[in-house]
RODO-2510 file (C-alpha; in nm, 4 decimals, decimal comma):
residues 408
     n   res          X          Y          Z
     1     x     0,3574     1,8652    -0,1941
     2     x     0,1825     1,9577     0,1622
     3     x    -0,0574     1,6456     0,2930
     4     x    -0,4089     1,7395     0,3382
     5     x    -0,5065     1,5194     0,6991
     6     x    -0,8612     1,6313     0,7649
     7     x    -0,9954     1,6088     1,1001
     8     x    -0,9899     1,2493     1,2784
     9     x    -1,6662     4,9113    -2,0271
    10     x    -1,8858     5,2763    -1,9184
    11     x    -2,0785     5,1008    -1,6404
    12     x    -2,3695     4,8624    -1,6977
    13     x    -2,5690     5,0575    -1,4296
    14     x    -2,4585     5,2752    -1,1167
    15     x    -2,4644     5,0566    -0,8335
    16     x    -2,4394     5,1895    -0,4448
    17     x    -2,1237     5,0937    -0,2228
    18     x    -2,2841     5,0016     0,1583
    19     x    -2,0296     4,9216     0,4161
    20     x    -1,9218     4,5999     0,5042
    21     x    -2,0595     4,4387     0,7746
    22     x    -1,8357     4,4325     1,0953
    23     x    -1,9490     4,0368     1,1653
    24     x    -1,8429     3,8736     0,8245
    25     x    -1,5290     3,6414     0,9216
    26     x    -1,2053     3,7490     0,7700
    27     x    -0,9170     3,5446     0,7332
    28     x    -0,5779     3,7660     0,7544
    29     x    -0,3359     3,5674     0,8371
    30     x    -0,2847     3,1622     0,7678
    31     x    -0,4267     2,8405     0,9404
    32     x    -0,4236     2,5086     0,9130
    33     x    -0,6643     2,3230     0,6976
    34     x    -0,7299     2,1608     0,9847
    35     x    -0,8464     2,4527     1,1604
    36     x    -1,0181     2,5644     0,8496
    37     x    -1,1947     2,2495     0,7688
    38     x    -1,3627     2,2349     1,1578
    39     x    -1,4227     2,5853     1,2074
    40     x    -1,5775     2,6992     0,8117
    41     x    -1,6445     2,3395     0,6634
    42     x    -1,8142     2,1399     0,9278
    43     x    -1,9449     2,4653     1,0624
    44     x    -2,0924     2,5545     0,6848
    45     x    -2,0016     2,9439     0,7925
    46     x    -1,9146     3,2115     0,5195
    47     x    -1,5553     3,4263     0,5254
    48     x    -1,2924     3,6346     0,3481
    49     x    -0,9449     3,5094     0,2683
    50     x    -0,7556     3,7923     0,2059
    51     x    -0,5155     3,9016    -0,0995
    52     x    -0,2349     3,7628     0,0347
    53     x    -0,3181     3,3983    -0,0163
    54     x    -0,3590     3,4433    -0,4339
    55     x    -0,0183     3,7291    -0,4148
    56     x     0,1618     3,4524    -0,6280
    57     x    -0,1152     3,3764    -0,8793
    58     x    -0,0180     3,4289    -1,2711
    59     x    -0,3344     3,5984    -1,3416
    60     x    -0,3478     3,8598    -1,0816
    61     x     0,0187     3,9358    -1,2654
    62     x    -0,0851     3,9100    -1,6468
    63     x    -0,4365     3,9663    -1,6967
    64     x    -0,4255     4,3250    -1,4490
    65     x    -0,3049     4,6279    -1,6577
    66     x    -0,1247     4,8855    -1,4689
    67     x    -0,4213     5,0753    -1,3846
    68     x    -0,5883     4,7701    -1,2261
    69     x    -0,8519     4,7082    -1,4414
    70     x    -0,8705     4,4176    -1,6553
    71     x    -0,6489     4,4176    -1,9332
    72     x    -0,8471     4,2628    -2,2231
    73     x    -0,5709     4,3359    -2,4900
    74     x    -0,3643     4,0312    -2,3268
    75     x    -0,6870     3,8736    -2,3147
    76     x    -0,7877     3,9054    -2,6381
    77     x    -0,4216     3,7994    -2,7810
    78     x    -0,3997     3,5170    -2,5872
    79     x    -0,7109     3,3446    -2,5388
    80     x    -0,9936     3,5298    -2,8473
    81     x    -1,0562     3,2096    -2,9963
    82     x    -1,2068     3,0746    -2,7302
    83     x    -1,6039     3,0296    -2,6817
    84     x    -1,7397     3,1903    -2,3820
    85     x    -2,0895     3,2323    -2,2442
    86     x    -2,2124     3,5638    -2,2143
    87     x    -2,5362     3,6548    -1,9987
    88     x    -2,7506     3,9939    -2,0388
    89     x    -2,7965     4,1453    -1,6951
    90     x    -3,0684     4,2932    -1,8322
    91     x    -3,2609     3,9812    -1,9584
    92     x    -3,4583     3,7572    -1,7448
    93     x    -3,4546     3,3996    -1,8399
    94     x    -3,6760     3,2161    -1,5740
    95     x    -3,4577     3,2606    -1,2393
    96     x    -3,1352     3,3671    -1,4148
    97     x    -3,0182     3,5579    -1,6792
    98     x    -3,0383     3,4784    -2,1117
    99     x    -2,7100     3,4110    -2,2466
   100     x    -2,5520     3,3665    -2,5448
   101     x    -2,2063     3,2125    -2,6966
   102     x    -1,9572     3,4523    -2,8256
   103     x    -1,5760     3,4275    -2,9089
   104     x    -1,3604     3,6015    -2,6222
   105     x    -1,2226     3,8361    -2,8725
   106     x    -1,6230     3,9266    -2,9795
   107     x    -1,6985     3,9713    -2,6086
   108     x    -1,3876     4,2135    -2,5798
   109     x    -1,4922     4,3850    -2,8526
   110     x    -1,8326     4,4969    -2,6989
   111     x    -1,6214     4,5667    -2,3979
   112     x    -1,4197     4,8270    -2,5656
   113     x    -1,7502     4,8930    -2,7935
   114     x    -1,9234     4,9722    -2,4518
   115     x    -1,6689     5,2447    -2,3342
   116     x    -1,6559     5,4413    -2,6837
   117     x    -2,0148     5,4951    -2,7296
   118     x    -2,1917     5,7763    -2,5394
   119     x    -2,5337     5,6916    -2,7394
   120     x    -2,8320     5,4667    -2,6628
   121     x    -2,8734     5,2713    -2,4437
   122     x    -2,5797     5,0312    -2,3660
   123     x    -2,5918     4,6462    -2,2648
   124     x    -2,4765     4,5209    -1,9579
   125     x    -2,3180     4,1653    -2,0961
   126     x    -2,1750     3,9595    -1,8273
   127     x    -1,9116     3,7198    -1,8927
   128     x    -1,9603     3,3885    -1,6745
   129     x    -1,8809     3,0117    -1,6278
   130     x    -1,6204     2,9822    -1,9039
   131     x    -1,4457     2,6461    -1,8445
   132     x    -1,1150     2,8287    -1,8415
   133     x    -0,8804     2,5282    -1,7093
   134     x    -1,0557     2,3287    -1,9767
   135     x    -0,9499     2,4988    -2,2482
   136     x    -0,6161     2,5514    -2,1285
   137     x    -0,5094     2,3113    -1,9073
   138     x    -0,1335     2,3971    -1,9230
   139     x    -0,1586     2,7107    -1,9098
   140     x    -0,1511     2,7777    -1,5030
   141     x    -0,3706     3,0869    -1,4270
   142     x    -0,3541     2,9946    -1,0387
   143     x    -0,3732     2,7031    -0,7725
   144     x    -0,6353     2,6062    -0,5792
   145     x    -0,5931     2,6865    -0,2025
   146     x    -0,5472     2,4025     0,0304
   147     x    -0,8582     2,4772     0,2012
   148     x    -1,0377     2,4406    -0,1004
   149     x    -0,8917     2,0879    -0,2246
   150     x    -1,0746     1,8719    -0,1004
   151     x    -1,2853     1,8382    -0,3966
   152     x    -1,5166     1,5716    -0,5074
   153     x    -1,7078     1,7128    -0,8149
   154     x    -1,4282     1,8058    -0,9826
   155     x    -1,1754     1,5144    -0,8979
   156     x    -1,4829     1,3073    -1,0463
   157     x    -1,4989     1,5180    -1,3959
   158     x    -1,0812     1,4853    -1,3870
   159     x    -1,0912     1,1403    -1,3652
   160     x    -1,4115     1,0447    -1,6065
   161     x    -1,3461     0,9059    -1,9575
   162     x    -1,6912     0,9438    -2,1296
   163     x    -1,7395     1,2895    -2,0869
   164     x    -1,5217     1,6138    -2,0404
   165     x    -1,6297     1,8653    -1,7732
   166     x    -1,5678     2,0693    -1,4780
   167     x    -1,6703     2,3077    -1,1878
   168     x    -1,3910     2,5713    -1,2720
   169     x    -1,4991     2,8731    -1,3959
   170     x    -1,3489     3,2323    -1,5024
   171     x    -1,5798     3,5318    -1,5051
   172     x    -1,5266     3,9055    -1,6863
   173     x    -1,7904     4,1448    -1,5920
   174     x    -1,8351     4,5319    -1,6238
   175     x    -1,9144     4,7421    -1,3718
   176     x    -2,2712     4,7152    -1,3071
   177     x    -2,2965     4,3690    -1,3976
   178     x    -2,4527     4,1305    -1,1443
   179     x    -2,5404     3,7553    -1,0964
   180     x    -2,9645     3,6911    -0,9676
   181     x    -3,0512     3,5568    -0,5988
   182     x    -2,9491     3,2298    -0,5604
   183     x    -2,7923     2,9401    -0,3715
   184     x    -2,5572     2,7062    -0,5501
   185     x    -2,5620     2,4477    -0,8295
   186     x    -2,6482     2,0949    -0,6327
   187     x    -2,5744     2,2995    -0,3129
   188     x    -2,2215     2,3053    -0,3690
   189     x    -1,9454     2,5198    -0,2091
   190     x    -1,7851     2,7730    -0,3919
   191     x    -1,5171     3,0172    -0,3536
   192     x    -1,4877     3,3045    -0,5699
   193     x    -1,0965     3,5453    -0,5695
   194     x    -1,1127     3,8546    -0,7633
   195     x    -0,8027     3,8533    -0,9830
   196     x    -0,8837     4,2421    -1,0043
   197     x    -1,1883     4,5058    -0,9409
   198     x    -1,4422     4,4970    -0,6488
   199     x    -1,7622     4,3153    -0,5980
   200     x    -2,0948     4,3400    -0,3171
   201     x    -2,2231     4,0161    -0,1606
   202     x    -2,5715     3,9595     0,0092
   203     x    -2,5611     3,6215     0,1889
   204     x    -2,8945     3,4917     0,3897
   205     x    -2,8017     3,1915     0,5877
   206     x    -2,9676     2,8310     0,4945
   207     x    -3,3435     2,8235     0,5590
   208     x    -3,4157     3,1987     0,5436
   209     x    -3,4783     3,2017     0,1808
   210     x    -3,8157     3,0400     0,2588
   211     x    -3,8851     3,4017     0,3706
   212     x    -3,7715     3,5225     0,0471
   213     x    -3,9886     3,3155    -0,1922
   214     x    -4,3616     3,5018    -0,4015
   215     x    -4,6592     3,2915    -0,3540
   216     x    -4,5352     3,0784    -0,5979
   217     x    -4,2751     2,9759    -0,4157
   218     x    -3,9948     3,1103    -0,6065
   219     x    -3,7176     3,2702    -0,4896
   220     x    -3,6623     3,6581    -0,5596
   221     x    -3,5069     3,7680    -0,8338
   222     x    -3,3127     4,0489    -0,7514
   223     x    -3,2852     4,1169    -0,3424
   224     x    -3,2681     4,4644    -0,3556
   225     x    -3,5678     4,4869    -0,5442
   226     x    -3,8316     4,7390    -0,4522
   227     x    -4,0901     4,4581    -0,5173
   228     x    -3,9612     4,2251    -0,1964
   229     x    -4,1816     4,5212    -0,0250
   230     x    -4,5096     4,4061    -0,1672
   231     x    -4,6317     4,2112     0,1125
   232     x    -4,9305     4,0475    -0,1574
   233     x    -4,6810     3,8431    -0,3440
   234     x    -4,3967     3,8437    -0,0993
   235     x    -4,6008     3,7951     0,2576
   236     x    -4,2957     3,6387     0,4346
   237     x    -4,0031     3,8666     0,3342
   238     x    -4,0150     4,1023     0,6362
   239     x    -3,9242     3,7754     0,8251
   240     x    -3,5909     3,6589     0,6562
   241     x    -3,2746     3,7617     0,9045
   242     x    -2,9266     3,7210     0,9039
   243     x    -2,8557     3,9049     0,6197
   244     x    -2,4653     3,9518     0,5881
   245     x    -2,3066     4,2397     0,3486
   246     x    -1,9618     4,1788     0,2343
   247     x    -1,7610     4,3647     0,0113
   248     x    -1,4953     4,1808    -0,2008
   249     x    -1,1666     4,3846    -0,2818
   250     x    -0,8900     4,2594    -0,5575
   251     x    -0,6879     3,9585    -0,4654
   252     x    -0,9237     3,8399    -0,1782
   253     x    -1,1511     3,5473    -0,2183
   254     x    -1,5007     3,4774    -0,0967
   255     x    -1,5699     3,1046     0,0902
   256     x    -1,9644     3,0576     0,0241
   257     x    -2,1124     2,7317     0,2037
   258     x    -2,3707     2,5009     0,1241
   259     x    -2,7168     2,6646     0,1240
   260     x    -2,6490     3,0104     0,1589
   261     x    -2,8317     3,2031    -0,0765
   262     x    -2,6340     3,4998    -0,2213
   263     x    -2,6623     3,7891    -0,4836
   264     x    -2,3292     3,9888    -0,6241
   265     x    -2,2849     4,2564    -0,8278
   266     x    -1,9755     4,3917    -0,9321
   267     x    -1,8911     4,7523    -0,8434
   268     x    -1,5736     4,7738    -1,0940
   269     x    -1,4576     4,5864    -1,4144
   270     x    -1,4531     4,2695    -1,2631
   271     x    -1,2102     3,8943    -1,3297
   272     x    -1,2619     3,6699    -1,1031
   273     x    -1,1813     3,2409    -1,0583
   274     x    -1,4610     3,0274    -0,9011
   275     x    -1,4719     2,6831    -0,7979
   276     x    -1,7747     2,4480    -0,7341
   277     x    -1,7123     2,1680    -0,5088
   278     x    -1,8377     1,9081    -0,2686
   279     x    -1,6799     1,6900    -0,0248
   280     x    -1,7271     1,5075     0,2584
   281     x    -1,8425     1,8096     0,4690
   282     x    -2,1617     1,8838     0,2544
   283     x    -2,2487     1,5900     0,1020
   284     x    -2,5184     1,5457     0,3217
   285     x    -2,6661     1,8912     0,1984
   286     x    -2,6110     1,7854    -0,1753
   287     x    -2,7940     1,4245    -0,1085
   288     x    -3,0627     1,5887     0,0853
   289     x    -3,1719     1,8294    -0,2396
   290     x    -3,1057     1,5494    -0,4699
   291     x    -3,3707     1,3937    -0,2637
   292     x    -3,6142     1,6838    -0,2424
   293     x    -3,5396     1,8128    -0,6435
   294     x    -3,6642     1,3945    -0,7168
   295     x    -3,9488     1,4935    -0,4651
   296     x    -4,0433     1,7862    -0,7225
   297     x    -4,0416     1,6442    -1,0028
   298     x    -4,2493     1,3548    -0,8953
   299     x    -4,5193     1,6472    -0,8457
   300     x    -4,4719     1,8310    -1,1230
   301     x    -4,5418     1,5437    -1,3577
   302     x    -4,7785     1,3300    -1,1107
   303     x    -5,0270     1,3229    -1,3360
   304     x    -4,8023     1,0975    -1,6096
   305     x    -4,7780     0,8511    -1,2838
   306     x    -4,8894     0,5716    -1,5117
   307     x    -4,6620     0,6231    -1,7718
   308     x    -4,4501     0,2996    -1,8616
   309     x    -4,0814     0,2892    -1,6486
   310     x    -4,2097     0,6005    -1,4702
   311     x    -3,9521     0,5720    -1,2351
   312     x    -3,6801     0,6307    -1,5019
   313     x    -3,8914     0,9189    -1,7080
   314     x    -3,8300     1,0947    -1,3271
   315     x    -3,4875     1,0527    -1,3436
   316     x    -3,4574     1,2144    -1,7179
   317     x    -3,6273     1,4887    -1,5542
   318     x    -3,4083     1,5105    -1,2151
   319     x    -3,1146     1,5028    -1,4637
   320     x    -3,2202     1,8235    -1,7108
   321     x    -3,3801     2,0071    -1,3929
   322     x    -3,1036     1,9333    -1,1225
   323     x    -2,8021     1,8907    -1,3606
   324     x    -2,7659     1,5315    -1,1893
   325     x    -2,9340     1,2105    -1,1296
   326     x    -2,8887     0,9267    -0,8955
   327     x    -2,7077     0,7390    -1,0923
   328     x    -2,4636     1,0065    -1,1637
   329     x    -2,4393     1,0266    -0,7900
   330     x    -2,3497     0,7345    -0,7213
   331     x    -2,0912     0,7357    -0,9752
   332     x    -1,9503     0,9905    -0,8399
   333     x    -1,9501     0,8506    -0,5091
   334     x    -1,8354     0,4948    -0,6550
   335     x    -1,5074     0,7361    -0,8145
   336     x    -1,4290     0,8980    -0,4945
   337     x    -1,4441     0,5839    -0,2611
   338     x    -1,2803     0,3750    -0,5281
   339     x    -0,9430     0,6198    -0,5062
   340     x    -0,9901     0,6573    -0,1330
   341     x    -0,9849     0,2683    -0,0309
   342     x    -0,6605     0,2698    -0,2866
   343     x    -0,4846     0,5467    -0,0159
   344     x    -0,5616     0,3123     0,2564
   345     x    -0,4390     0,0444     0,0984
   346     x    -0,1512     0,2205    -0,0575
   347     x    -0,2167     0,1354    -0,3383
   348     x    -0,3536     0,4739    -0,5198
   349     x    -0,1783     0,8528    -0,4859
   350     x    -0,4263     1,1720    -0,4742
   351     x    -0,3586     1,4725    -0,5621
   352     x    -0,6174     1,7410    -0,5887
   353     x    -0,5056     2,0171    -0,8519
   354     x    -0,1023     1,8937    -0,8709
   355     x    -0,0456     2,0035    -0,5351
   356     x    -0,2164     1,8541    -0,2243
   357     x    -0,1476     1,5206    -0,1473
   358     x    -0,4531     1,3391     0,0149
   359     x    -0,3414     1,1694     0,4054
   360     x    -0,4952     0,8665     0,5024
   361     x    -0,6667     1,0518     0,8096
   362     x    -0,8635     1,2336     0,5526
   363     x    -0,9201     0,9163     0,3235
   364     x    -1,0858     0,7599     0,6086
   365     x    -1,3008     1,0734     0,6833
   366     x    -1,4021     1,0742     0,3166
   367     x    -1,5131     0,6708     0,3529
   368     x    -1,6908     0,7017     0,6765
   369     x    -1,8990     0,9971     0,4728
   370     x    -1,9658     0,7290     0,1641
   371     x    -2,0605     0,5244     0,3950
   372     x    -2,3682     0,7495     0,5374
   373     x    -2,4618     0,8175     0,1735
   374     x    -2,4436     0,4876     0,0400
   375     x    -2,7044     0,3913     0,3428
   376     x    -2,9134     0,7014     0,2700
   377     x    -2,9050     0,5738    -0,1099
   378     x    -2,9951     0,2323    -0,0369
   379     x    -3,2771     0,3126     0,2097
   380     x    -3,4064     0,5410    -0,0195
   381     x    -3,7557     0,4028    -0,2124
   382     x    -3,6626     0,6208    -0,5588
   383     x    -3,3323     0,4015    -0,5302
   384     x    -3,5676     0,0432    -0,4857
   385     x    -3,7630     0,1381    -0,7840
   386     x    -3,5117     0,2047    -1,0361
   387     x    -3,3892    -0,0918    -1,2410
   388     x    -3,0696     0,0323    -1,3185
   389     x    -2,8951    -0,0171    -1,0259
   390     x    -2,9940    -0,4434    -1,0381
   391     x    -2,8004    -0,3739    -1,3644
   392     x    -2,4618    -0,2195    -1,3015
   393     x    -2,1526    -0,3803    -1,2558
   394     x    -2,0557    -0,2674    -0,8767
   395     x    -2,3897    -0,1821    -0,7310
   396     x    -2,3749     0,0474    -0,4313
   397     x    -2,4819    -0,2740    -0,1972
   398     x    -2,1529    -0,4231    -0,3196
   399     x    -1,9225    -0,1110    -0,2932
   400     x    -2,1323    -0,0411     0,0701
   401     x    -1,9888    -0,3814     0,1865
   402     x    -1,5872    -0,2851     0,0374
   403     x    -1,6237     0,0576     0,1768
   404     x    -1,7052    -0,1164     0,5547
   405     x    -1,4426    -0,3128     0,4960
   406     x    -1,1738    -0,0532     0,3874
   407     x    -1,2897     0,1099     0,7283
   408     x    -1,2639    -0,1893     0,9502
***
């Protein structure tokens, strides 16, 4: 194991091919997480790995047919029990896309469906966030990058008893079939390696979205929309720069930091692995919109302010709006400092994904980031009037104290 050390169908729709840009950052050849973790992590900057880092991966071998595309017979035969979630890129459901639960073997079946019918008009059915790993945890479809392993959320869900879940995701897509304007789920990273076809990214750094939002103040729905023009419901959109165009061939993955609002569409039959993560390079991003989604709901529901443990009815509502609440993250960050005080001590082993062995350097690193959130979390006045955390069995005062310690 290598150490990680830280730093001290027929096509949904025809869709155009632009050139890449000549300033998104491509990564040929390999460097050191170190290098990595200072220059894209800390930095929160966007780049392209390319093929030759996922070469060795057992999906680009078995689920590619000799023509490239996706081969959905081996698919189908090995995994068509299995319930996926299938969105209609042609559906609008709020700020995403409607979806629905099929069995792989149903979704493959459109697929093929999809490429023998030359009447009506055809869906464009998008296959997306199936817990792949979850399902089949043996079964080894690839390994996480060392860059990427450094990974809170999902070492959390790994090690969590009372429920089963996870930020790993497969995706099957036809040509044509896209994924909305958006940034990601609690600000997260993600990195996204196309086991086969092509894709088109549209990243707009942090803070330019603002630019990008109707009077409402929602974001736009599609970027390439002809509607971003009208300047009565989008008055700010001639203002958003630093747009960056990438385009995403097989094999190579995508790094997307915190923030960074992005569209893609995919340009050929499309599989491709994502990962959702945090660490302690971003956790300041994903405590600041915990903060500010709390800070919403608050005003969405002001008028119920008298409501008995109003408070907690806020925190229902963070939880089912945000996907997260503070409780949940300070579990999370109660898991991760837990396991990095027992490196320290020597007295706990981690290993992200069966491969990368977490150094004391980078336990340390991890801590001194707890620490910052754990002050944030205590100084926070949502925190002071919530009951539960007078209840709990470590509260974060207590683990606060054991984390200065550790570090001391």
């Amino acid at each position: 194991m290598i150490e990680l050390s830280g730093a001290e169908c027929s096509p949904c729709h025809d869709v155009p091919t632009p050139p890449p840009p000549p300033t998104f950052p491509r990564i040929t050849e390999p460097l050191s997480y170190d290098e990595f973790f200072r220059e894209y992590l800390e930095k929160n900057r966007p780049c392209v790995f390319s093929a030759r880092f996922t070469e060795g991966w057992r999906a680009r071998r078995e689920w590619v047919a000799a023509d490239g595309t996706p081969d959905v017979d081996y698919l189908a035969s090995h995994f068509g029990e299995a319930k996926v979630p299938v969105a209609d890129c042609d559906q609008k459901y709020y700020d995403s896309q409607e979806k629905k639960t099929y069995t792989l073997e149903e979704y493959i079946q459109y697929w093929k469906d999809a490429r023998e019918s030359s009447e009506g008009k055809k869906l464009c059915l998008y296959l997306k966030d199936w817990h792949f790993v979850q399902a089949y945890p043996d079964y080894g479809a690839y390994t996480t990058l060392q860059y990427f392993a450094s990974d809170w959320l999902n070492e959390f869900w790994k090690v969590r008893k009372d429920i089963q879940d996870d930020y790993q995701f497969v995706y099957l897509g036809p040509k044509g079939s896209w994924t909305p304007f958006h940034a990601d789920v609690f600000r997260s990273y993600s990195w996204s390696t196309n086991i086969c076809g092509r894709k088109r990214w549209v990243f707009y750094p942090p803070g330019e979205e603002q630019y990008l939002r109707d009077t409402f103040g929602t974001p736009v729905y599609d970027i390439d929309s002809i509607e971003l023009r009208d300047t009565s419901k989008y008055p700010k959109a001639a203002s958003a720069s630093g747009r960056l165009e990438v385009i995403q061939e097989q094999g190579q993955t995508i790094f997307v930091p915190s923030g960074w609002y992005h569209q893609v569409w995919n340009l050929e039959d499309t599989i491709s692995i994502n990962h959702n993560w945090l660490n302690g390079t971003n956790i300041h991003i994903a405590w600041e919109f915990l903060v500010e989604s709390l800070n919403q709901v608050e005003y969405a529901i002001r008028d119920c302010r008298s409501m008995d443990e109003w408070p907690e009815q806020c925190q229902l509502f963070l939880r089912a709006t945000h996907g997260m609440d503070y409780q949940e993250f300070y579990t999370m960050l109660r898991t991760v400092a837990r396991r990095r005080i027992g490196v320290l001590q020597g007295t706990e082993d981690v290993v992200s994904f069966g491969e990368w062995r977490l150094g004391k350097n980078h336990a340390t690193y991890d801590l001194k980031r707890i620490k910052w959130c754990l002050e944030q979390l205590l100084d926070d006045q949502h925190t002071q009037e919530l009951t539960i955390f007078t209840k709990i069995e470590e509260p974060p005062s207590q683990l606060l104290e054991e984390v200065t310690v550790a570090l001391s």
